[in-house]
N, C-alpha and C positions, 0 to 999 in steps of 0.2 A: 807346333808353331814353326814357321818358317821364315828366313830370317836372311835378307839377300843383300850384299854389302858390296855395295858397287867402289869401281877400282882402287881395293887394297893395293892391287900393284899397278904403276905407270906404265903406260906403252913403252917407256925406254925398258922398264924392269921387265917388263913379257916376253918384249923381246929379247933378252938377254938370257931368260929360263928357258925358250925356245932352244937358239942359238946352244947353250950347250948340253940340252936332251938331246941335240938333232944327232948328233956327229955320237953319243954312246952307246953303250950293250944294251938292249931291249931284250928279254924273256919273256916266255910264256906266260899268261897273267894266270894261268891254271896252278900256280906252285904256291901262290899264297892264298888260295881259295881252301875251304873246308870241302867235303865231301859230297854235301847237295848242292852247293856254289858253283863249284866248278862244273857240275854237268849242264849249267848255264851261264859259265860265263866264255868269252871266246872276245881275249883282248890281249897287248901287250902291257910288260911292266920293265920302269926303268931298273936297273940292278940295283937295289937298295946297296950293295957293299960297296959302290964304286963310289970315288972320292967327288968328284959331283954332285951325287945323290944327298951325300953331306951338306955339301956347301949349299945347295938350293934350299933342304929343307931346314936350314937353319936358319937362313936368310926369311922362310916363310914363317917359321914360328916368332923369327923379333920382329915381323911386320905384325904379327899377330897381338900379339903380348903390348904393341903400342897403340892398338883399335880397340877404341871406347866400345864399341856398338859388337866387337866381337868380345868384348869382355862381360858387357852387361845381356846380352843375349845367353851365352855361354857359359857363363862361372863357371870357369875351368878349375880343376883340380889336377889332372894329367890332361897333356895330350899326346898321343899316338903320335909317334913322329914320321911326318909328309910323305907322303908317297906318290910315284907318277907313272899316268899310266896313259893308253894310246890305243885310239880306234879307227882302222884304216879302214877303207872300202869293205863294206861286208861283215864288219865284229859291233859285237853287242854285247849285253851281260842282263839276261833273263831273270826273271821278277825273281826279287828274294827278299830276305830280311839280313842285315847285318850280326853277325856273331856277339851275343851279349859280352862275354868276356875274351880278351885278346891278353896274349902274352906280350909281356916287352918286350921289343927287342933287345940284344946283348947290351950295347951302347945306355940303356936307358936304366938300367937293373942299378940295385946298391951297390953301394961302396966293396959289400962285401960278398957283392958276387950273386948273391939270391934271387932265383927266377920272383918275378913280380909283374901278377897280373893284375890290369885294368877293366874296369866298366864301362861298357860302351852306351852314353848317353843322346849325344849328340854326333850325327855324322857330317862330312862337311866336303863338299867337292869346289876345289879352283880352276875354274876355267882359262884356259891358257892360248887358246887357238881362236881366233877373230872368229866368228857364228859368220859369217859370209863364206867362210872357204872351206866351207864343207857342208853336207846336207843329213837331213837323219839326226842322229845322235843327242837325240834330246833325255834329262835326265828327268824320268816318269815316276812320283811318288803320291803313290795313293794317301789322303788326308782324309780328316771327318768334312771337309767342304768339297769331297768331290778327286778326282784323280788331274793334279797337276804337272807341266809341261815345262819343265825347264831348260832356258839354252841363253848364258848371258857370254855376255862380251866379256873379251877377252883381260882377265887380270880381278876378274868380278869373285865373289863367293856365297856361296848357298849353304847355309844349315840346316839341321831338318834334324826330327826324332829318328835315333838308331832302330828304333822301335816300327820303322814303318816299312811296309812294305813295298819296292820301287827298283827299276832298271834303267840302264841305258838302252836306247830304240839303237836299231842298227845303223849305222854310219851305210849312207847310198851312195855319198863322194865325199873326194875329198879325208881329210882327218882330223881328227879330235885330238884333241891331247890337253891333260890335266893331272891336278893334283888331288889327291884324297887321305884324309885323315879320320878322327875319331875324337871326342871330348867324353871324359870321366866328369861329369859336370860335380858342383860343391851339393848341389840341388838334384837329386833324382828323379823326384819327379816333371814330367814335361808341364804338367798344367800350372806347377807351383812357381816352374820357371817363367814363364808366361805372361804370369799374374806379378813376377817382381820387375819383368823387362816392362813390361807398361805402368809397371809405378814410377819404375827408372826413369825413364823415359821423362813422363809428364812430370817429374823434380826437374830436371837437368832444364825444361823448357821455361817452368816456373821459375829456377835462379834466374836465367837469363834475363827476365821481366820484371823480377822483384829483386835479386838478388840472396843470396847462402844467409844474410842475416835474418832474414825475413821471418817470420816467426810459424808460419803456414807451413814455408819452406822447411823448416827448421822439426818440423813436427812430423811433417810428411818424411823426413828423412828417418826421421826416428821409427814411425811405423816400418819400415825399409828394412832398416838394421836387425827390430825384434824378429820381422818375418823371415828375413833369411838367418837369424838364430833361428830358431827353432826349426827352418825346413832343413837345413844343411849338413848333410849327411856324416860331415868329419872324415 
């Protein structure tokens, strides 16, 4: 399922994640790559250590944590905390699949210190650069409907199964630049997720028309409940 959540952030807020990626330290995007990864990917990453790097991707998780549509898509259980990255003239990151398991980083571990890793369910890229000012750089993930073509405007967001196989096309002008994360969803499976965001869905549209007391409403919510009892992984 793919799942595209147009302007989580406002043109003031783009522009403001712009503005202070422009002016930091950018690295090699090959240092957070695994070992088949990196022999295809060829992009930059913002320094996850730099106090920046904090402030933005914190700011993108409480934007996150307040979008219904990223929530009921998503059943988060962890997220990967935000990452940003940049594709000038020339860089790309060749077909692959996302790393099922990812460690946390330091900042995200217990209390008491213990490495803790995650499952990678759902991947998710924000777009952060207006699609006019640059060419190329479209994010390509093969589906069971066919190999789709992604490139939304700027502050938008795409999710998609970790599970798929997809790249960035080469930037011809211009640059890209974005955010990318990761979801340990509650629900492992994609199809089961799926099947509870379009139950979700058609409640929330049904309150609107009947209302929460409604007794259809009221039932359908209950199907809802049992279903993600029982698919929700703990």
């Amino acid at each position: 399922m793919l799942t595209i959540i147009d302007a989580l952030l406002s043109p003031e807020e783009v522009s403001q994640f712009n503005h202070a990626l422009a002016s930091g330290p950018w690295q090699e995007g090959k240092i957070s790559a695994g070992s088949q990864a990196a022999q295809v990917k060829n992009n930059e990453q913002f320094d996850d250590a730099h106090p920046v790097a904090c402030e933005l991707r914190n700011a993108l998780l409480y934007k996150l944590a307040a979008h219904p549509l990223f929530m009921s898509s998503a059943l988060p259980n962890h997220i990967y905390p935000p990452k940003f990255n940049r594709y000038s003239q020339g860089a790309h990151y060749g077909l692959h699949v996302d790393s099922a398991i990812m460690p946390m980083p330091y900042e995200s571990r217990s209390a008491h210190g213990g490495t803790r890793s995650m499952r990678t369910d759902v991947s998710a890229t924000v777009f952060l650069s207006d699609p006019n000012t640059y060419e190329g750089g479209e994010l390509s993930i093969e589906t069971p409907f066919g190999l789709q073509h992604i490139k939304l405007d700027a502050g938008s967001v795409i999710l998609y199964p970790a599970s798929s196989l997809h790249q960035v096309n080469p930037v011809t002008k211009g640059c890209r630049v974005a955010s990318f994360f990761w979801v340990e969803s509650l629900v492992r499976s994609s199809e089961h997720r799926a099947t509870l965001f379009d139950l979700d869905q058609s409640i929330q549209a049904l309150t609107l028309t009947f209302g929460n007391s409604n007794s259809e409403v009221k039932r359908l919510s209950g199907v809802y409940h049992n279903l993600l009892r029982g698919w929700a992984s703990g």
